[in-house]
C-alpha positions in Angstrom: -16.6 -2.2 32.1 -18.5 -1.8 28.7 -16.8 1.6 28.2 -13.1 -0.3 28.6 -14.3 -2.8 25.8 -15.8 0.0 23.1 -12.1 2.3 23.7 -10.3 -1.1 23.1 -12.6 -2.0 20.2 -12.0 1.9 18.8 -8.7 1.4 19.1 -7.8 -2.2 18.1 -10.0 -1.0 14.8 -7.9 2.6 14.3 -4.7 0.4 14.5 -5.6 -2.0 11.5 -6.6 0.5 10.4 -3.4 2.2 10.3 -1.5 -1.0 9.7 -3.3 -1.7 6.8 -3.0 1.4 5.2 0.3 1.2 5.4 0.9 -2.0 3.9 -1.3 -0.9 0.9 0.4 2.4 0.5 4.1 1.0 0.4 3.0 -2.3 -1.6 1.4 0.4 -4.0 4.9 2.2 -3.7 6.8 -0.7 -4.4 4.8 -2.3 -7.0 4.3 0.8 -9.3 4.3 0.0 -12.9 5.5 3.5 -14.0 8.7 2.7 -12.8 9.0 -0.2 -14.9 7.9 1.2 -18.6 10.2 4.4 -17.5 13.5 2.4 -16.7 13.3 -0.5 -18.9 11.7 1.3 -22.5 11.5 -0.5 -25.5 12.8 1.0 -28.0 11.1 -0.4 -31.4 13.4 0.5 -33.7 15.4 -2.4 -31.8 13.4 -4.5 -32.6 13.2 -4.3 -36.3 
């Protein structure tokens, strides 16, 4: 019985693992601030 609740623990452990990896990768993805100074520059000489 004891080695049914360590594989479940190992497991349930690996899986938020993964889960949470993923949510940090693709938030990292999606949030990425070079995107944002490389598509919207501003130009200073506009601004003058």
């Amino acid at each position: 019985m004891t080695a049914l609740w360590l594989t479940t623990t190992i497991g349930f452990v690996l899986c938020l693992g993964l889960v949470g990896g993923m949510v940090f990768h693709f938030l990292g993805r999606a949030l990425n601030s070079e995107d944002a100074v490389r598509i919207d520059k501003i130009d200073s000489d506009e601004e003058d």
